[in-house]
C-alpha positions as CSV (number, residue, x, y, z in Angstrom):
1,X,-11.2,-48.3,65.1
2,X,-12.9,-49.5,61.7
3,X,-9.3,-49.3,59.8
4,X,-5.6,-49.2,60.4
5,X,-4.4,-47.7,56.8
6,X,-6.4,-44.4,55.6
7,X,-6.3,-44.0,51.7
8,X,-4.7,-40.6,50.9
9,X,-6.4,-38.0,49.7
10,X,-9.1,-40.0,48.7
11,X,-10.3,-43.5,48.5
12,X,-10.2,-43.3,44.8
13,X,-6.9,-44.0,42.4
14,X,-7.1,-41.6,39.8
15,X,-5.8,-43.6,36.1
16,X,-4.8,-41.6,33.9
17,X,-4.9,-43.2,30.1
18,X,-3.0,-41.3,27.2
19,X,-2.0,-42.7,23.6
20,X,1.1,-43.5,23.5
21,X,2.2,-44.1,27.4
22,X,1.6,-46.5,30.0
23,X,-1.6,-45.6,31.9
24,X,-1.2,-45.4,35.8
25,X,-1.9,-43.4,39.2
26,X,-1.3,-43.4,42.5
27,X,-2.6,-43.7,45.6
28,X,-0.7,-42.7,49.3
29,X,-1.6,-45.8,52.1
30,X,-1.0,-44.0,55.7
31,X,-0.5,-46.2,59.1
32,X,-3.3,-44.5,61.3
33,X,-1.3,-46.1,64.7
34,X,0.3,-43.6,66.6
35,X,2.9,-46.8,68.3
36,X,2.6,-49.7,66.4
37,X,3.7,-50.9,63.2
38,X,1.3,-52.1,60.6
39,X,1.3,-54.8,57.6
40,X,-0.8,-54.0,54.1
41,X,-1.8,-55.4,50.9
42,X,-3.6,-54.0,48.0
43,X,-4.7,-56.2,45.7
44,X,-7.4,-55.5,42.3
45,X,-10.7,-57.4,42.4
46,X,-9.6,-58.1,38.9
47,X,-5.8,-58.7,38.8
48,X,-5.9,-59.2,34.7
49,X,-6.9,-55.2,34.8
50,X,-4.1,-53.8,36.9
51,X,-1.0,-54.2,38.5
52,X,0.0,-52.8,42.2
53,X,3.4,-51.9,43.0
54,X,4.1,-52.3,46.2
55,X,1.3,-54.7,46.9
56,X,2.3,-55.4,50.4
57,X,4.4,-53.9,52.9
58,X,5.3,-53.1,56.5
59,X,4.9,-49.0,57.9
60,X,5.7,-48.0,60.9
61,X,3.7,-46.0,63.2
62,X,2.2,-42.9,61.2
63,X,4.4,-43.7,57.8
64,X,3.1,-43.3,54.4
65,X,3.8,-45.2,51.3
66,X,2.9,-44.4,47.5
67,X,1.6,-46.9,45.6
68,X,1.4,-47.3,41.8
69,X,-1.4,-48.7,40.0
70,X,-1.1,-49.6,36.4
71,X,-4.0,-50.4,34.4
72,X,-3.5,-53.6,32.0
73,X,-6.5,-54.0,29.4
74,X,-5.5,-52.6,26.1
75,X,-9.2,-51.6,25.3
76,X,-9.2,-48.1,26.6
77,X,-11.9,-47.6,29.6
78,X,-15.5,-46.2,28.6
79,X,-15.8,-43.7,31.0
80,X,-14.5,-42.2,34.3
81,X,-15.6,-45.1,36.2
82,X,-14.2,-47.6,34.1
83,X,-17.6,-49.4,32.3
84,X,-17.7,-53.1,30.8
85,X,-19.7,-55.6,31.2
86,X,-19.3,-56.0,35.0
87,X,-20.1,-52.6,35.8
88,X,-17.6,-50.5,38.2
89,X,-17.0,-53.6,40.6
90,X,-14.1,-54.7,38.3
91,X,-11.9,-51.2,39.1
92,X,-12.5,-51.9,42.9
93,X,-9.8,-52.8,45.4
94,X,-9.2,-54.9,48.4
95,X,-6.7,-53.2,51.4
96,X,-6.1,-55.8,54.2
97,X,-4.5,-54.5,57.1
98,X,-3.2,-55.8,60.6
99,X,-0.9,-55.0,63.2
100,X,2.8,-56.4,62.2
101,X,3.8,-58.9,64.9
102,X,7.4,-59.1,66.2
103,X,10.2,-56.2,66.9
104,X,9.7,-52.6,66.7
105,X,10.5,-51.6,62.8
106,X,13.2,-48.7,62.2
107,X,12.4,-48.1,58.9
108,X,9.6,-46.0,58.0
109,X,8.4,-48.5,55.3
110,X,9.9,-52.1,55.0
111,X,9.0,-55.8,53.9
112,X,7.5,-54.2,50.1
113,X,6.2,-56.9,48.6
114,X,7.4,-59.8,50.8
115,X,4.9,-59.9,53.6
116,X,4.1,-63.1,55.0
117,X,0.3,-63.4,52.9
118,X,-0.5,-65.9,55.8
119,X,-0.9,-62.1,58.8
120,X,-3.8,-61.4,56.4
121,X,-5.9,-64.3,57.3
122,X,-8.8,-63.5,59.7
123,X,-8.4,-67.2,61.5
124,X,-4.5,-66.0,62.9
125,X,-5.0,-62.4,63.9
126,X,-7.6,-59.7,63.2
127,X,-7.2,-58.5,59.7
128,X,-8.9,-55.2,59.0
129,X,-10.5,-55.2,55.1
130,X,-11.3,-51.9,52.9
131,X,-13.1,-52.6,49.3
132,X,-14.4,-48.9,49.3
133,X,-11.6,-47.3,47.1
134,X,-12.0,-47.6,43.6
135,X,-10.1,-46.8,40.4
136,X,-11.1,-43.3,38.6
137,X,-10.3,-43.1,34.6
138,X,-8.9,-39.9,33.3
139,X,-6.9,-38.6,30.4
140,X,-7.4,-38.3,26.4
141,X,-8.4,-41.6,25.5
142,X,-11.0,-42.0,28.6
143,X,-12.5,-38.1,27.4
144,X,-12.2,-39.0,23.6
145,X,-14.8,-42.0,24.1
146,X,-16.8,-40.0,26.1
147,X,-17.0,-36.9,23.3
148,X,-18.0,-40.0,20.6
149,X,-20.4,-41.2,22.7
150,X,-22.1,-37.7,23.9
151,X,-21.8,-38.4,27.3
152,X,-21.7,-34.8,28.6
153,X,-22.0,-35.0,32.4
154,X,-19.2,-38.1,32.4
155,X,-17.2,-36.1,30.3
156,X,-17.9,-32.8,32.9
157,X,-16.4,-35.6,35.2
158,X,-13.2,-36.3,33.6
159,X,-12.1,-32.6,33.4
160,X,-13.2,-32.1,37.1
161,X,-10.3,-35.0,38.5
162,X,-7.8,-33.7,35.9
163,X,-4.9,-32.0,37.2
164,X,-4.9,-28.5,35.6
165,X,-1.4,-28.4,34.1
166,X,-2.8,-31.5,32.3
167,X,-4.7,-29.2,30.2
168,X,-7.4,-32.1,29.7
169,X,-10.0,-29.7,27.8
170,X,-6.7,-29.8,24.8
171,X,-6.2,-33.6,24.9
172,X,-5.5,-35.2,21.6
173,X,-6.2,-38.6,20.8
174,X,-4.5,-41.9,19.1
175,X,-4.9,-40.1,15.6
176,X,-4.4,-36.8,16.6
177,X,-7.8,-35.1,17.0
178,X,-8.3,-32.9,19.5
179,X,-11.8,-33.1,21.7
180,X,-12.8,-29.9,20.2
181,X,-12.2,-31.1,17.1
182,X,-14.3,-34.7,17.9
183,X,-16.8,-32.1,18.8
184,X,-17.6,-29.7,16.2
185,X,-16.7,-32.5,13.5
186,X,-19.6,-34.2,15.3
187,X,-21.9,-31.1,16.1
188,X,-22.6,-31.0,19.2
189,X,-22.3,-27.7,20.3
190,X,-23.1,-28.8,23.6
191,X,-20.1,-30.6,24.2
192,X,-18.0,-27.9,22.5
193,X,-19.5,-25.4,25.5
194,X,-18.3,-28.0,28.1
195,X,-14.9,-27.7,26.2
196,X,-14.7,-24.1,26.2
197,X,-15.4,-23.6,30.0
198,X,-12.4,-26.2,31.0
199,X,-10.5,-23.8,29.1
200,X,-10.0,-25.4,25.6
201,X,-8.0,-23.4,22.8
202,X,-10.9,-22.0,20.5
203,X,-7.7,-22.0,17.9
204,X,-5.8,-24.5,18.7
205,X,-5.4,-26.6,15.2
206,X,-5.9,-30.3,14.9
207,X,-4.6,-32.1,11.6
208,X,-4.2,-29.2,9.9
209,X,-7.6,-27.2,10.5
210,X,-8.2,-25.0,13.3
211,X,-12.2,-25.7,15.3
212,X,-13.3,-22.8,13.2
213,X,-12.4,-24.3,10.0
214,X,-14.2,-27.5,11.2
215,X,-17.2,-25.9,12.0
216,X,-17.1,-23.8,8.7
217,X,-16.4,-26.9,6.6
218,X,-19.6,-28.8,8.1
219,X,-22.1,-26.0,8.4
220,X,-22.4,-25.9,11.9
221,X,-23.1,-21.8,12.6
222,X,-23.8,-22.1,16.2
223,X,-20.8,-23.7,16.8
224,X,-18.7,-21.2,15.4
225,X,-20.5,-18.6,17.2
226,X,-19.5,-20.3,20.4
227,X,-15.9,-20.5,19.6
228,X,-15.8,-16.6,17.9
229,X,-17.4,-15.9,21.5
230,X,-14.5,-17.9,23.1
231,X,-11.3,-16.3,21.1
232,X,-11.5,-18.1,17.9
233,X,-10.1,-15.8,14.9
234,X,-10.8,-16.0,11.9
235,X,-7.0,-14.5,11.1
236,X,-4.8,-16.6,9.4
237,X,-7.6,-19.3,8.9
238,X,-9.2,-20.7,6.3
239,X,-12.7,-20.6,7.6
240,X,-13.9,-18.1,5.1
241,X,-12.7,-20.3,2.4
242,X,-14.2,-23.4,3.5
243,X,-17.3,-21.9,4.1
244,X,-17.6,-20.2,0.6
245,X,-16.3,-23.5,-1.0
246,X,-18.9,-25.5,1.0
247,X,-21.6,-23.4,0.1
248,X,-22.9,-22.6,4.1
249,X,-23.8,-19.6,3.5
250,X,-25.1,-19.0,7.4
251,X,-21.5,-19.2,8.6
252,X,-20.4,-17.6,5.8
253,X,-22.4,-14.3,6.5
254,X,-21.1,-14.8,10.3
255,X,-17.5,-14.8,9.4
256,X,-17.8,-12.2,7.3
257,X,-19.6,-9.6,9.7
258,X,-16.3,-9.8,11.4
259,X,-14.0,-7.3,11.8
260,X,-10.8,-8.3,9.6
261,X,-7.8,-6.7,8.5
262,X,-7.5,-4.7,5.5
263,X,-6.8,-6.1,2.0
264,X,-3.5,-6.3,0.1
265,X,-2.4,-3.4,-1.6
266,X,-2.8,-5.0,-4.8
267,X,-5.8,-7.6,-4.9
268,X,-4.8,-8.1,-8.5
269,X,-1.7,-10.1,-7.3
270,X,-1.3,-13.4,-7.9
271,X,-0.3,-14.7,-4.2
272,X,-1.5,-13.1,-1.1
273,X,-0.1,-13.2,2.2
274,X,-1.8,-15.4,4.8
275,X,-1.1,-13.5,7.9
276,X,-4.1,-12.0,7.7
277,X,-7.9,-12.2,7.1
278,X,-9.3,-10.3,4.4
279,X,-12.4,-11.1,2.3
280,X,-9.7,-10.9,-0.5
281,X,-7.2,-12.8,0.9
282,X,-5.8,-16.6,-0.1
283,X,-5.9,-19.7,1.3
284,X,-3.8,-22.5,1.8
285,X,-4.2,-23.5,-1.7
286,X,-3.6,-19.8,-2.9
287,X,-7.3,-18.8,-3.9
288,X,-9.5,-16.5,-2.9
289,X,-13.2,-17.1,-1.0
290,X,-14.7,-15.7,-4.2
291,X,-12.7,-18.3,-6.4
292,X,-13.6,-21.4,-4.4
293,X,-17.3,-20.3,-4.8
294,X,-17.2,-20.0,-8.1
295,X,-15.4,-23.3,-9.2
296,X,-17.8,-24.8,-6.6
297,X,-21.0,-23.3,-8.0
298,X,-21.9,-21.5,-4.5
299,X,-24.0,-19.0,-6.8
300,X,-25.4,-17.5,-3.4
301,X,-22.1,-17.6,-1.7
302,X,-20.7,-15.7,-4.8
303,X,-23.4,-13.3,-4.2
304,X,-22.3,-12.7,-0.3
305,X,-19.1,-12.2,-0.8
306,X,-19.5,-9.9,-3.9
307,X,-22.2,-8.0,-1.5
308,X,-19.5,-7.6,1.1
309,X,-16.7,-6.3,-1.3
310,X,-14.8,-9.0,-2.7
311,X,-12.6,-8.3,-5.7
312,X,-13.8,-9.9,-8.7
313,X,-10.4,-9.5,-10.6
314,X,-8.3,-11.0,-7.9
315,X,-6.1,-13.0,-9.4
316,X,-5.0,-15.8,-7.4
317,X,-4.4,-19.5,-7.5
318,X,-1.5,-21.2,-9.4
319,X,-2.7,-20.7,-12.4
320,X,-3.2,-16.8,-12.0
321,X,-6.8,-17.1,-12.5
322,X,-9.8,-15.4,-11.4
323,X,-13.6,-16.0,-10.3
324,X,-14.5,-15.3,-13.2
325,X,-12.2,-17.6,-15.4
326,X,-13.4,-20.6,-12.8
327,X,-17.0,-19.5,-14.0
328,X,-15.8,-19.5,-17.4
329,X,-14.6,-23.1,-16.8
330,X,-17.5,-24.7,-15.4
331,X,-19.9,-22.7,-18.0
332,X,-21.6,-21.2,-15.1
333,X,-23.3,-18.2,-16.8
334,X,-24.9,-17.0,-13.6
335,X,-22.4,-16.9,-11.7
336,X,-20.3,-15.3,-14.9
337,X,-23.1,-12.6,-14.9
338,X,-23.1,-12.4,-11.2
339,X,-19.7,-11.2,-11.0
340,X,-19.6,-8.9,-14.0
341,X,-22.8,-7.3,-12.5
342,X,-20.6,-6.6,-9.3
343,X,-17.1,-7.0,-10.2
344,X,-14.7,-4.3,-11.1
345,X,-14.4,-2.6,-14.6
346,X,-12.2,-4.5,-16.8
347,X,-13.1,-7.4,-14.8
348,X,-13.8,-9.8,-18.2
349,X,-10.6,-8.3,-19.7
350,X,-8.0,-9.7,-16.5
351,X,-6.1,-12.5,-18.0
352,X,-4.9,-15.7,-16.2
353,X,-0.7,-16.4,-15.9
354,X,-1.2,-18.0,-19.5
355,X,-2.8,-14.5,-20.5
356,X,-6.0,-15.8,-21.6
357,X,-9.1,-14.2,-20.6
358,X,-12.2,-15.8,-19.7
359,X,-14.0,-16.1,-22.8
360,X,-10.8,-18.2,-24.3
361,X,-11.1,-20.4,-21.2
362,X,-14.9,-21.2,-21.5
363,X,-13.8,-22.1,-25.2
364,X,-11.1,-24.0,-24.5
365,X,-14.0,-25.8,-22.2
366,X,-15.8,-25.9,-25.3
367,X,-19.0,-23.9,-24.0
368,X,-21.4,-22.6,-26.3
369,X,-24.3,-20.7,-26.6
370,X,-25.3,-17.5,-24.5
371,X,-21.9,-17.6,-22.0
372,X,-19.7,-17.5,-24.9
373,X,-21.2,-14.3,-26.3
374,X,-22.0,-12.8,-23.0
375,X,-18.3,-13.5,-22.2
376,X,-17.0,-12.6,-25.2
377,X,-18.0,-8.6,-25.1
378,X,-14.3,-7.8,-23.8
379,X,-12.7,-9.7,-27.3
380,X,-15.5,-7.5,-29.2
381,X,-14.7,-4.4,-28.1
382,X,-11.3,-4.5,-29.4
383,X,-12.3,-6.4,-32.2
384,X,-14.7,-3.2,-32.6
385,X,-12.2,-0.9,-32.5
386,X,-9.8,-2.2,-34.8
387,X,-11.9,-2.3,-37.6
388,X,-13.6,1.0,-36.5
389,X,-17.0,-0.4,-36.1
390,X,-18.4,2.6,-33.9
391,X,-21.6,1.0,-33.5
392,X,-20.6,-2.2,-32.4
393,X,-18.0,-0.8,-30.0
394,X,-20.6,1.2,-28.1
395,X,-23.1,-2.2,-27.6
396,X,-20.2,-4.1,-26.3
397,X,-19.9,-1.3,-24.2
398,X,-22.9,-0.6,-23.0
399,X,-23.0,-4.6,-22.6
400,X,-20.2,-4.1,-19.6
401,X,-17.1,-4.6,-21.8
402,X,-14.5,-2.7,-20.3
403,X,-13.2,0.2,-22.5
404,X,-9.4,-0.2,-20.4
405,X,-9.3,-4.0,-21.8
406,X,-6.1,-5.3,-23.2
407,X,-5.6,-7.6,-26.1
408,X,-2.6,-10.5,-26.0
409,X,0.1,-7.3,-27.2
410,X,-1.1,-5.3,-24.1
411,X,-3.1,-2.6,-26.3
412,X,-6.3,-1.1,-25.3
413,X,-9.4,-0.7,-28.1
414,X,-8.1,2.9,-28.1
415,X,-4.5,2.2,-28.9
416,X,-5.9,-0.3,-31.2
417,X,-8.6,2.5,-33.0
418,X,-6.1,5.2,-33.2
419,X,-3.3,3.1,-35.0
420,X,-6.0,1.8,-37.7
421,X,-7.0,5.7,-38.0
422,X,-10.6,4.8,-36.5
423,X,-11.4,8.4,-35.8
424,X,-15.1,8.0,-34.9
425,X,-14.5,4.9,-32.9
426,X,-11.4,6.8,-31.4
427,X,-13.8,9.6,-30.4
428,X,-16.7,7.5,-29.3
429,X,-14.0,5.6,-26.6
430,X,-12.5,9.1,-24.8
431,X,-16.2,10.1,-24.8
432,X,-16.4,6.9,-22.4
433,X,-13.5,7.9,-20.2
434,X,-10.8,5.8,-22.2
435,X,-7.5,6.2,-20.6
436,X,-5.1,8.1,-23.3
437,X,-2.3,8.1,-21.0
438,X,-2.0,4.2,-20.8
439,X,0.6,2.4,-22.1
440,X,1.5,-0.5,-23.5
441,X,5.0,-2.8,-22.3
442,X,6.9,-0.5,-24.7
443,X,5.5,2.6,-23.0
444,X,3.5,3.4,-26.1
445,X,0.0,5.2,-25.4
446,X,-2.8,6.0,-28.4
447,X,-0.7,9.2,-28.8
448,X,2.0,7.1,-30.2
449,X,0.2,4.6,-31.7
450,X,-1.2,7.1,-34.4
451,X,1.5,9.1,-34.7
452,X,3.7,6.1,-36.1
453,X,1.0,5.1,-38.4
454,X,0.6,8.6,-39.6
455,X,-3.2,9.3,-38.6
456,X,-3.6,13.0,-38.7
457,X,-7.1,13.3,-37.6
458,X,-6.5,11.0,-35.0
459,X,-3.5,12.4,-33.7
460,X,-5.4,16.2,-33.7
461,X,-8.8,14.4,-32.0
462,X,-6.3,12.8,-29.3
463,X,-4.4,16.6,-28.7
464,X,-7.7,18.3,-28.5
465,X,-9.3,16.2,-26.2
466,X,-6.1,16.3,-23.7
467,X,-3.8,13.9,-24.6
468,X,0.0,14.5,-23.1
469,X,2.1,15.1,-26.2
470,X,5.2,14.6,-24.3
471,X,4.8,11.5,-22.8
472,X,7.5,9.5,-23.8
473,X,7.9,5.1,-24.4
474,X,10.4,3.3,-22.6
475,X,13.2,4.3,-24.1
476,X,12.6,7.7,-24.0
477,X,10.4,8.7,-27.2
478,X,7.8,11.1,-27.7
479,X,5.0,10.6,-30.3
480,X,6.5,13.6,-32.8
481,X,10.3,11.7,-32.8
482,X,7.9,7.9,-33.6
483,X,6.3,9.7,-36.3
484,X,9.9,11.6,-37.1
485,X,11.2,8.0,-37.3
486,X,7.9,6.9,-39.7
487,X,8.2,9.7,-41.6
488,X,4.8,11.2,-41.1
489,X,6.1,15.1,-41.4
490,X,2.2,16.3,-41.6
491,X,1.9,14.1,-37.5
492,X,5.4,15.7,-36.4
493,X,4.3,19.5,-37.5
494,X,0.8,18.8,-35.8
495,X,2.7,17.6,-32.6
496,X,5.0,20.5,-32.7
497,X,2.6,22.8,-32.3
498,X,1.1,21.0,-29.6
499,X,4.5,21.5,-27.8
500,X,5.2,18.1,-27.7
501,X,8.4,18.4,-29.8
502,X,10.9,21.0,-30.9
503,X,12.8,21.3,-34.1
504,X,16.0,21.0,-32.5
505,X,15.0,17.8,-30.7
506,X,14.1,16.2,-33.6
507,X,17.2,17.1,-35.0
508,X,19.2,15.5,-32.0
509,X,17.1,12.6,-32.1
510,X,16.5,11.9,-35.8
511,X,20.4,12.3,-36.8
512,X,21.5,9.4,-39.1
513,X,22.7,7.5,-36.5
514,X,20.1,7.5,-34.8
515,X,17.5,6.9,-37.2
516,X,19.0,4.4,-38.7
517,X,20.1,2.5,-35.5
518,X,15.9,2.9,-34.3
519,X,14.4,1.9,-37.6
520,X,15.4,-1.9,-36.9
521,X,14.0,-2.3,-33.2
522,X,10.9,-0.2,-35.0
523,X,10.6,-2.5,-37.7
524,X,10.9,-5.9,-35.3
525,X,8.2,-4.0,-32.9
526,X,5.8,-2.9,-35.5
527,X,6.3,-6.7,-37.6
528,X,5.5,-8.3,-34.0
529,X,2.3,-6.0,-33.3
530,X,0.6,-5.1,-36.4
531,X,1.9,-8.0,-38.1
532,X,3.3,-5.9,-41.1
533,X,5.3,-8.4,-43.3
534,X,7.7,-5.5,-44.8
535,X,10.4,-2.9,-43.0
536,X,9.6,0.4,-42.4
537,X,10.6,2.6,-45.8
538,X,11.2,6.1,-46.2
539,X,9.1,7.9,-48.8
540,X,11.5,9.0,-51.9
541,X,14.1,6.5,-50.8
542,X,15.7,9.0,-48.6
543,X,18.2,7.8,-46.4
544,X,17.4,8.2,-42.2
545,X,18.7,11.9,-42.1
546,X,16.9,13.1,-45.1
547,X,13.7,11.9,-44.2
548,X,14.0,13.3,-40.8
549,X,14.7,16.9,-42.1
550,X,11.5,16.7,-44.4
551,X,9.5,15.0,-41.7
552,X,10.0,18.6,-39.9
553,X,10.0,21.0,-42.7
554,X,13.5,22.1,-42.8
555,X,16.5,20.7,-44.9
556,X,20.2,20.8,-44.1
């Protein structure tokens, strides 16, 4: 017999080292005597490096004892077998063993840690000695060196001695990094494989960013192919952000040849819910992928995401903003054109939550030359329109200005044509599809808009080519009782018989009372508007009911 004590289940003491707790294992010393009692001790070739508890002791004939090891250094080891200067000869151990002279033990396991030292000297009995087991390093900090340093196969090492509810391949270490993290953050997509097949959690997030976002952030496309492969999702990440912001424009086309959930139902919201992925929807800091492009300069990144659909009126961030307006900002004119090119209509008209356009933010920036005047097409079609300039509304037009664009007061450049009585301009904008049911806050459409200034021509252009003579504002008027009100009789007999009035609904709605009681909120609407300095006075100085009975062609 070469040993009286057998090491159980091995002759290795498996350490495990973890932020944050003391770092120990175990080891199970077994009497191999069938009658006889034997006396142990452990002891560390190094006793600075680790404590044993029990260090000695007395088991009787096939008894067992667990002992605990505690490893002392502060630094953490360099690897599974410990490392340093003195190699793995340091982590060895010493078990002396001989047969415990004197009475027949009735305890299983006695004398712990008071055995006479002098039984363990070879000159008074025969003392059997055991320096093969060694101690085994395992745990977060032991991998988390291992991952820095690139040491694959010693990493492959660790994970194999780990116990599985351990979960080793999701160790964090001392500031909170996962090893996947430490992996992609230092690309090595070899590592990150090793990871994956211990069973790491493609998603799981560390400091705040999930491994995709990581691998996003620094460029590294292969790595997020591994961890798409091994479950990553790109729902409810920011990893197309991060991407589009970084300009990686490899990942980028990766992520976004992903299937993903469908968009909002409005894009043009100012917040978007982050439950999902979409190419339209906001990230942790409330923007889009096509926003953090743009304010970064990713012209080709801009040029992905527009490819694959991305809104270019989204309005996101806290300031309500959109690609465009970051463009504006920065004085990017490519990317400006970019979007235009691709964007939505009425893209250039979208205003931010302090309702100014792009064009007002790129001269708030104070940038000149050719982005101000390629920005400022939407501010010339209205501009256009209310002083009836035909030709210049059709080149801002045809420049990409949006005909559906809205001023500061919420009117169109057909609301504002058909109130000035532009009747070329007014003809040249439905030509081009101009809404002339939309309305304004007040519910007012073009219709309206003419009627109250008393444009005839307009008012028969808008009937003839389809405009609804009964739609009605907010508070329930139609464009015959606003020009009622006004006092335009030759408007309220053209609406009439366009069936958009009769004569005994005027008559209701045109009563003294009434008249009188609208003319104010008129006269504060129109003042705030048009900017008309006077009230709103009836022709002949007829009072409210008077002017409505002429305004229709009947008297009392």
């Amino acid at each position: 017999m070469d040993r009286l004590v057998i090491p159980e289940p091995t002759n290795e003491v498996v350490v495990r080292v973890e932020p944050g707790r003391p770092a120990r294992g175990e080891l199970t010393l077994r009497n191999a005597m069938h009658t006889m009692p034997v006396a142990f001790r452990l002891q560390p070739a190094v006793r600075s490096r680790f404590a044993v508890r029990p260090h000695t002791g007395i088991l009787a004939p096939l008894a067992a004892v667990t002992v605990e090891v505690v490893y002392l250094a502060s630094a953490a080891p360099e690897g599974p077998g410990g490392g340093g200067g003195a190699g793995r000869g340091e982590d060895a151990f010493l078990l002396h063993s001989v047969v415990a002279p004197g009475a027949a033990v009735r305890e299983p396991v006695t004398a712990l840690d008071s055995v006479n030292p002098e039984w363990f000297s070879a000159r008074r009995k025969q003392v059997f000695v055991d320096s093969g087991i060694r101690a085994c390093f395992v745990g977060a900090a032991v991998a988390a060196r291992l991952v820095e340093a690139g040491a694959v196969e010693a990493l492959r090492e660790v994970l194999d001695r780990s116990e599985p509810e351990w979960r080793a391949a999701d160790a964090v270490d001392e500031s909170g990094r996962t090893l996947l993290d430490l992996a992609v953050g230092l690309g090595r997509a070899d590592i990150v494989q090793v990871l994956l097949e211990y069973g790491a959690d493609a998603d799981k997030p560390s400091r705040g960013r999930t491994p995709l976002e990581t691998a996003a952030a620094s460029g590294e496309c292969l790595i997020a192919e591994l961890l798409l492969a091994n479950g990553a999702t790109p729902a409810g990440s920011d990893a197309l952000h991060v991407a589009a912001a970084a300009g990686h424009n490899d990942v980028l086309k990766l992520l976004l040849g992903k299937p993903a959930s469908a968009s909002p139902s409005s894009a043009s919201s100012a917040s978007f819910s982050c439950s999902f992925t979409s190419i339209d929807a906001a990230g942790r800091d409330g923007k889009t992928p096509l926003r953090l492009a743009a304010e970064a300069g990713r012209r080709d990144a801009v040029k992905a995401l527009l490819a694959a659909g991305a809104r270019a009126d989204a309005r996101c961030g806290a300031d309500g903003g959109t690609a465009l307006h970051a463009a504006a900002r920065r004085g990017d004119e490519v990317i400006a054109r970019l979007i235009l090119a691709n964007g939505a209509a009425g893209t250039a008209a979208v205003r931010d939550a302090a309702g100014k356009t792009a064009f007002e933010i790129a001269a708030e920036e104070c940038h000149g030359g050719r982005i101000m005047d390629f920005l400022g097409l939407g501010e010339a079609i209205l501009a256009a329109a209310r002083k009836g300039e035909a030709r210049a509304v059709r080149r801002a037009a045809d420049g990409g200005a949006s005909v559906e664009g809205r001023d500061a007061h919420g009117w169109t450049p057909l609301m504002r044509a058909a109130f000035k009585g532009r009747a070329d301009t007014v003809r040249d904008l439905v030509d081009r599809g101009a809404d002339m049911d939309a309305t304004d806050a007040e519910g007012y459409t073009a219709l309206h808009c003419a009627a109250e200034a008393g444009r005839a021509d307009v008012v028969d252009l808008l009937l003839k080519s389809g405009a609804n003579a009964k739609t009605t504002t907010v508070k329930g008027r139609s464009a015959a009782e606003v020009a009622a009100a006004a006092g335009k009789s030759r408007v309220v007999r053209l609406l009439e018989k366009a069936g958009g009035v009769g004569r005994k609904e005027v008559a209701e709605k045109t009563s003294p009372a009434a008249v009188v009681g609208k003319a104010g909120s008129l006269d504060r609407r129109r003042r705030g508007r048009k900017g008309s300095s006077g009230a709103i006075r009836f022709g002949g100085g007829k009072d409210g009911f008077e002017t409505a009975a002429v305004a229709v062609g009947w008297s009392h």
